[in-house]
N, C-alpha and C positions, 0 to 999 in steps of 0.2 A: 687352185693353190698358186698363188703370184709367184713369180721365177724372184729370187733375190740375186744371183750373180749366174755369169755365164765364162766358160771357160775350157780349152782343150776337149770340147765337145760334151764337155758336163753340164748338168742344169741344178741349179740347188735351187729349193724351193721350202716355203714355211707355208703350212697350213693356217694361218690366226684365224681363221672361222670357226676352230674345233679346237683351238691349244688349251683351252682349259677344262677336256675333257682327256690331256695326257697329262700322266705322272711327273716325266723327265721331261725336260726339254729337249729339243732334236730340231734336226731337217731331215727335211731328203734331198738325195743325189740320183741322177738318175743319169744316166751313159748307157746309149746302144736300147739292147731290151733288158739291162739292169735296173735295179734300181734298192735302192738301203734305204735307212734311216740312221744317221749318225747324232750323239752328240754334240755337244755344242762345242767340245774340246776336238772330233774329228774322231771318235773310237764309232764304230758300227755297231749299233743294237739290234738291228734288224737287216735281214736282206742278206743279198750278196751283190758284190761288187768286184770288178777286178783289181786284183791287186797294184798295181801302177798307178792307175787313176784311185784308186780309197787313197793311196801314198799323196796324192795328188790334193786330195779332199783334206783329207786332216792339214794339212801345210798352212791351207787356204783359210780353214777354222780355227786355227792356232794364231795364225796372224789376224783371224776377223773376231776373235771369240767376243770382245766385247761389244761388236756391235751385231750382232746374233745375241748377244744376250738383252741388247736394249729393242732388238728388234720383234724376241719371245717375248717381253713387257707389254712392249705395244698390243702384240698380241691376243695375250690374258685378258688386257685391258678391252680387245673388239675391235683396237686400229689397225689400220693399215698398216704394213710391214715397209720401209724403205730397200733400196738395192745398194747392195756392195760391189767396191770394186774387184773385178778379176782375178786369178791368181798370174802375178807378172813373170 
């Protein structure tokens, strides 16, 4: 699963070897021995997370949503996934 950003000890990551065998689009976050699967708007579907950092994540996915959503395209499609920048 390629890292797409890294930040305050977070790692988001998108699976495109398998996204077109999921409903919703998402990633995952993963901090510590947690780990979610959030939306592409930064709400969690899955998992748990701490609350500070999920705060942290959605910020991060609100200000990236559309290129998380060009990068689930990619995806779908079998390519590669690019990296985002940070949360500043």
């Amino acid at each position: 699963m390629p890292t797409l950003s890294m930040f305050l000890g977070i790692l988001i990551k998108m699976n495109w070897k398998d996204a077109g065998q999921h409903n919703q689009p998402h990633f995952h976050a993963f901090y510590g021995e947690y780990e979610a699967s959030f939306s592409l708007d930064g709400e969690i579907l899955a998992g748990e997370f701490p609350k500070k950092q999920a705060a942290f994540v959605r910020a991060w996915a609100l200000i990236h949503e559309e290129e998380l959503a060009a990068n689930w395209r990619l995806a779908l499609d079998g390519e590669e996934t690019f990296r985002i920048d940070p949360l500043r």
